[in-house]
N, C-alpha and C positions, 0 to 999 in steps of 0.2 A: 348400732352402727350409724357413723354420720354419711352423708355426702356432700361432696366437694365441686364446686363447678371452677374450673381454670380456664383463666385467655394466654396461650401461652406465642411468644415469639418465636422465630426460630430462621437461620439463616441455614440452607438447605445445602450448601455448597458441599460441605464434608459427611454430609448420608448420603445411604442409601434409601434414601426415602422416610418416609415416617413409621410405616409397619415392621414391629421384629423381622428379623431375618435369620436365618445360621450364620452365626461368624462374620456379620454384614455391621456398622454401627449405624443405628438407626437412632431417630426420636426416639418412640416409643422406650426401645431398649435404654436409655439414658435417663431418659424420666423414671421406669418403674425400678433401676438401679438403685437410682436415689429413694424413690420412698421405700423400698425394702431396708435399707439401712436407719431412715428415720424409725422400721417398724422393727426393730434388731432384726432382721435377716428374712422377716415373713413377708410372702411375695403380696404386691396388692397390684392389681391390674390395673389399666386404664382405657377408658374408650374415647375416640375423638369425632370428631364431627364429618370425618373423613379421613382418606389417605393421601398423601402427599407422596409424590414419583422423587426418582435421586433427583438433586440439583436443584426441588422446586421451592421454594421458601413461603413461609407465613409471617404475616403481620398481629394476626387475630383469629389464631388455631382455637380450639375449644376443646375440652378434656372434661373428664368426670373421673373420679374414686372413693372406693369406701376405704372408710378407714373408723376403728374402734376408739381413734385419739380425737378428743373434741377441744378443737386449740383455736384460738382468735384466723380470724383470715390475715390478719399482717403476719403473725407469726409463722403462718404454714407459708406463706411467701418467702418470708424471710429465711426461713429453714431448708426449702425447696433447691431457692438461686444458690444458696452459700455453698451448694455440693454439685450445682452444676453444671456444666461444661463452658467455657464463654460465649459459643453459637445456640444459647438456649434462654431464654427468659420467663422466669414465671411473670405474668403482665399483674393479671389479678387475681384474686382467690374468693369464693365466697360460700356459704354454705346453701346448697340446694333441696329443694323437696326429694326424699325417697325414693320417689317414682323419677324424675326427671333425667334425661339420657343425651348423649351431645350428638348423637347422631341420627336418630330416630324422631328428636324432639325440637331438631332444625329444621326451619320453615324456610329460609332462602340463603345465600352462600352470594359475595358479593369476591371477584375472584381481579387483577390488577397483573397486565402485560407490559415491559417494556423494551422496545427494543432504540438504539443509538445508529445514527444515519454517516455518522464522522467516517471521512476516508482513511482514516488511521485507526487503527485499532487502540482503546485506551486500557490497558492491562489492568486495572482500576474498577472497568466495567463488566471485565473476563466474564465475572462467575452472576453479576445480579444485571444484566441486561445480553437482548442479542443485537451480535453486530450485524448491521444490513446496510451496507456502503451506496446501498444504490437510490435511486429516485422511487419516490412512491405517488398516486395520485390519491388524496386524502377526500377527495370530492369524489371518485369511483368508491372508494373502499364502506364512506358509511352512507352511500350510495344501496350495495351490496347490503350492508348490514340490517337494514330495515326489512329486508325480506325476515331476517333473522328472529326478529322479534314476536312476540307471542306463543304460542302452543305448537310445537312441530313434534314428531318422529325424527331425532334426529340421528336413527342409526349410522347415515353419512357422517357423522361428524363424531364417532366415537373409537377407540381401538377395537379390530377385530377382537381383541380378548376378552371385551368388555362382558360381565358374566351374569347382569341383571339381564332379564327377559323382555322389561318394560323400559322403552328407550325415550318416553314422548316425555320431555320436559317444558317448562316453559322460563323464556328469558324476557325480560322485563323491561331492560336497561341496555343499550351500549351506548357507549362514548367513544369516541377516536379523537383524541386531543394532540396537537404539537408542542413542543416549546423549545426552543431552539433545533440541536438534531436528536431531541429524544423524542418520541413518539411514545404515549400511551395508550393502552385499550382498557375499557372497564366495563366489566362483564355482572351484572344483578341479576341473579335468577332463581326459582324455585329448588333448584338443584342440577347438578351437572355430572357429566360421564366421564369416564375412564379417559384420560386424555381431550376430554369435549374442546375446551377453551384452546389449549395449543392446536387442534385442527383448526378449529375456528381462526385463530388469528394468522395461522397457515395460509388459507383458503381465501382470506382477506388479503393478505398480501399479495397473492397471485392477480389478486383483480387490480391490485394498486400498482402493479408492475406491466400492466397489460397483456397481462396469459389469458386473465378469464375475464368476461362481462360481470357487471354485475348482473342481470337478470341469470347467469344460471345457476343463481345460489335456488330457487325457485325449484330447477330440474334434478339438482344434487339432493334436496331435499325430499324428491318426489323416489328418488331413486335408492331410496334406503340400503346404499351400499358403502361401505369406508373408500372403496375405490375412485368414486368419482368428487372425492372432495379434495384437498391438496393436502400437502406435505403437515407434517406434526412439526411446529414450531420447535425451536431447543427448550429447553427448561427450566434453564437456569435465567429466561425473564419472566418467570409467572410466579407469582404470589398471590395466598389464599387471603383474602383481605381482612374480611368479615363475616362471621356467620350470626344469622337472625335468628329471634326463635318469638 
């Protein structure tokens, strides 16, 4: 049996996220479509580095499968895209150690927000940025953001559903970049929670609009509650950038 490691793309707009669903079109469900049919009809599974929500899209998803076919990595690339969908890309393909797991065996996740400041809405931007028509202050916000950085508990900054027990991660990285009326955030960190980064860029926002100070990112943190952080960003500006291992 070999294994397989994949960087795959994926525009998130038309899933429902990355994980199978009942009668839902997901990733998952479109990739293991496809190699079942590469394998005549026997199912092979696949693991990813993560789960991605409806709407959110990847640059640099990460995948693993076995499979009893030992075929060049351009070929299984090649084989891969030719069956499927146009919001899917196989990126790269390579052959992996046995042991080696895309989820388990990731050491940091490198995660990319953006949202568009234009008083007009660009239908263009619908589904891969959010609109936010309004003034921001970019000097509060990663102002704010440095509290963020390093080792916290950040149950505040996670969905009440979130189903791991151990919420203390560490972030490494932000960036709060402009360029013209688009605004980026980029997020480095050891790993991240059920919804982590869209609160986070929530929570950010609220400071940049003047709801919140920056210093009470400080009390939100100490307060290990989803309530007292702000709003879940929409979805459809986050992409899973990069994962390290």
């Amino acid at each position: 049996m070999n294994r397989y490691k994949c960087i795959i793309s994926y525009d998130g707009s038309g899933f429902s996220g990355y994980q199978v669903q009942p009668n839902k079109r997901t990733v998952q469900s479109q990739i293991e479509a496809v190699l079942a049919k590469i394998h005549k009809g026997s199912d092979v599974k696949i693991a990813a580095s993560g789960r991605t929500d409806a709407g959110v899209h990847a640059k640099g998803q990460v995948i693993h499968f076995d499979s009893p076919l030992s075929l060049p990595a351009e070929k299984w690339e090649l084989a891969i895209n030719s069956m499927l969908p146009e919001d899917i890309s196989v990126i790269s393909v390579e052959k992996a150690d046995s042991t080696f797991h895309a989820r388990f065996d990731a050491s940091g996740k490198e995660y990319r927000y953006f949202l568009y400041q234009s008083q007009k809405r660009d239908p263009f931007q619908r589904n891969y940025a959010f609109h936010y028509p309004f003034p921001l202050n970019l000097a509060l916000m990663r102002k704010a953001s440095i509290y963020l950085l390093g080792t916290h508990d950040f149950s505040s900054f996670c969905s009440a559903r979130t189903e791991v027990e151990d919420k203390v991660r560490t972030i490494e990285t932000i960036e709060i970049l402009q360029d013209g009326e688009c605004i980026s955030f980029r997020f480095i960190g050891n790993g991240f929670l059920y919804n982590m980064v869209r609160i986070l860029v929530g929570t950010l926002i609220e400071v940049g609009s003047g709801k919140r100070q920056p210093e009470e990112i400080v009390e939100i943190l100490e307060k290990k509650d989803r309530r007292y952080a702000g709003k879940t960003a929409p979805g459809q500006g986050l992409y899973l950038w990069k994962v390290f291992y």
